[in-house]
N, C-alpha and C positions, 0 to 999 in steps of 0.2 A: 197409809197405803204404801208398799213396798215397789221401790222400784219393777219390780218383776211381774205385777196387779197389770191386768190388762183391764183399761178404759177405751171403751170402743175398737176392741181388736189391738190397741197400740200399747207398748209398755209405756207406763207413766212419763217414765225419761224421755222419750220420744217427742219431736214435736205434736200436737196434736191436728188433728180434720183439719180444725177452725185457723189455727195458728199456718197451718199450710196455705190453706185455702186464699186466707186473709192476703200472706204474702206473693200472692199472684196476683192480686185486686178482686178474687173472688169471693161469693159469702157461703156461709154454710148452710145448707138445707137439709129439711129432714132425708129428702130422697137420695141425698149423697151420704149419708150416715147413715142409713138405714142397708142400701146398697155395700158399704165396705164392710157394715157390720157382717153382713151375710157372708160377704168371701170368708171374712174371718172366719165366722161360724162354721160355715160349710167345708171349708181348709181346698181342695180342688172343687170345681163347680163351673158350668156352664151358662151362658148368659139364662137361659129358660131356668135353670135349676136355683140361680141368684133368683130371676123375676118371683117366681112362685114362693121363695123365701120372703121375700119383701111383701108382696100382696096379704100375706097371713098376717104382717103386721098392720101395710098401709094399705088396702085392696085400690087406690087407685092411681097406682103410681102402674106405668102400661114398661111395655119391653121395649119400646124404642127408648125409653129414659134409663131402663138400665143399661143400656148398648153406650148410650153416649157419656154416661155417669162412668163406666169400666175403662173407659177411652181417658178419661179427663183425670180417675185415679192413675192408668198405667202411667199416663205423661208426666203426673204429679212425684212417681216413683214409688207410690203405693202399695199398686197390685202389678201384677207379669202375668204373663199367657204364654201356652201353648200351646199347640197341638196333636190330642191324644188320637186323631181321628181324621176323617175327612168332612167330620163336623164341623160344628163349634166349637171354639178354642177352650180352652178350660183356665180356668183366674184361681191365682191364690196368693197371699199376702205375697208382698217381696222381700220383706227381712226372713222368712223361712228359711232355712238349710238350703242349699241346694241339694239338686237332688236328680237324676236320671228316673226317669220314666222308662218302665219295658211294659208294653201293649200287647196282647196275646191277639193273634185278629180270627181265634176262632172263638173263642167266650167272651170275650172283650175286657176281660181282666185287665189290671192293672196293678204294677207294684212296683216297687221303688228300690233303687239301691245308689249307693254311695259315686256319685263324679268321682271318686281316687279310683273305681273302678278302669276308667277313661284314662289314665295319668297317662300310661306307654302312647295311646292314638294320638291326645291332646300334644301330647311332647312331639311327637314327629311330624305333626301336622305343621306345628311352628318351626320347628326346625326346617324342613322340606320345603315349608310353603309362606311363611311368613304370617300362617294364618292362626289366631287366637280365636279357641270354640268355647262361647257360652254354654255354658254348659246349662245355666238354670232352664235352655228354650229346649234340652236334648229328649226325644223319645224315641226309644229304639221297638220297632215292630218286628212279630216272629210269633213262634208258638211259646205256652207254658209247659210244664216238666206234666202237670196234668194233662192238660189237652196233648202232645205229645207221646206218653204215656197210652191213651184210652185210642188213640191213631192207629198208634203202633199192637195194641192188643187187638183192636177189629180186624187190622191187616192179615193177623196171623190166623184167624177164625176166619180168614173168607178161602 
C-alpha cells in the first residue's frame, strides 16, 4: 500500500481514526468511522446528506449521532465546516486544499476557486488590521456568470 492509498479517507502516513481517537482516551466505533468515511466520500456534505450516507450502510445509526460525531471529528482536526447557506453547515476532510467557496444565491450553485485569489484582501486586512482570514471557513455569496447572464437577457426582453 502506497503511502498516497486512502484507508478510511486518510493517507496511510496519516495517523489513523483509532490511533487519534485512542490518544484522547476515546474508542473507535463503527458510527464514527462510518460517519468520517462519508465526509470523505461525499468531499462537501451536510450533516442530512452525511446521515443518509451512513444509514445506507448502518440504517440505525439516527442524525443526532451524526451531529455530535461531526463535532467530536472537527475538535479531533479531522473535518472543518462552513457555511454555504443559511442552512446547515457543510463538512469536508480538513487536509483538503484550501479552497474559497463562491455561492450563487439564485441556483445555488456552487464553485470553488483558489485562496491566492484573496492574497491583495487577506494582505491588507493584516496589515490595516492586524487581522489573519482563514481562509479554509471563506464563502463568498453573489450571482453566477450564468445566472447573471439569463438576468440580464430577460431584462432586455421585458
Amino acid at each position: 500500500m502506497s503511502s498516497s492509498s486512502r484507508l478510511g479517507g486518510q493517507r496511510s502516513q496519516d495517523p489513523s481514526l483509532a490511533e487519534v481517537l485512542r490518544a484522547r482516551g476515546l474508542r473507535l466505533t463503527a458510527q464514527r468511522q462510518l460517519v468520517l468515511e462519508a465526509v470523505y466520500a461525499l468531499g462537501h456534505a451536510t450533516p442530512d446528506q452525511i446521515h443518509a450516507a451512513v444509514a445506507r450502510t448502518a440504517a440505525g445509526v439516527n442524525i443526532t449521532t451524526v451531529y455530535r460525531t461531526l463535532e467530536l471529528l472537527e475538535e479531533l482536526g479531522l473535518v472543518t465546516h462552513t457555511h454555504l447557506s443559511h442552512g446547515s453547515p457543510t463538512y469536508h476532510a480538513a487536509g483538503e486544499d484550501q479552497h474559497v467557496h463562491l455561492v450563487c444565491r439564485v441556483c445555488g450553485g456552487v464553485d470553488e476557486v483558489s485562496p491566492s485569489m484573496l492574497d491583495g484582501l487577506v494582505a491588507e486586512l493584516e496589515r490595516s488590521r492586524g487581522f489573519r482570514v482563514d481562509v479554509g471557513h471563506v464563502a463568498l455569496f453573489g450571482t453566477c456568470g450564468a445566472c447573471a447572464d439569463q438576468q440580464a437577457s430577460e431584462s432586455e426582453n421585458q
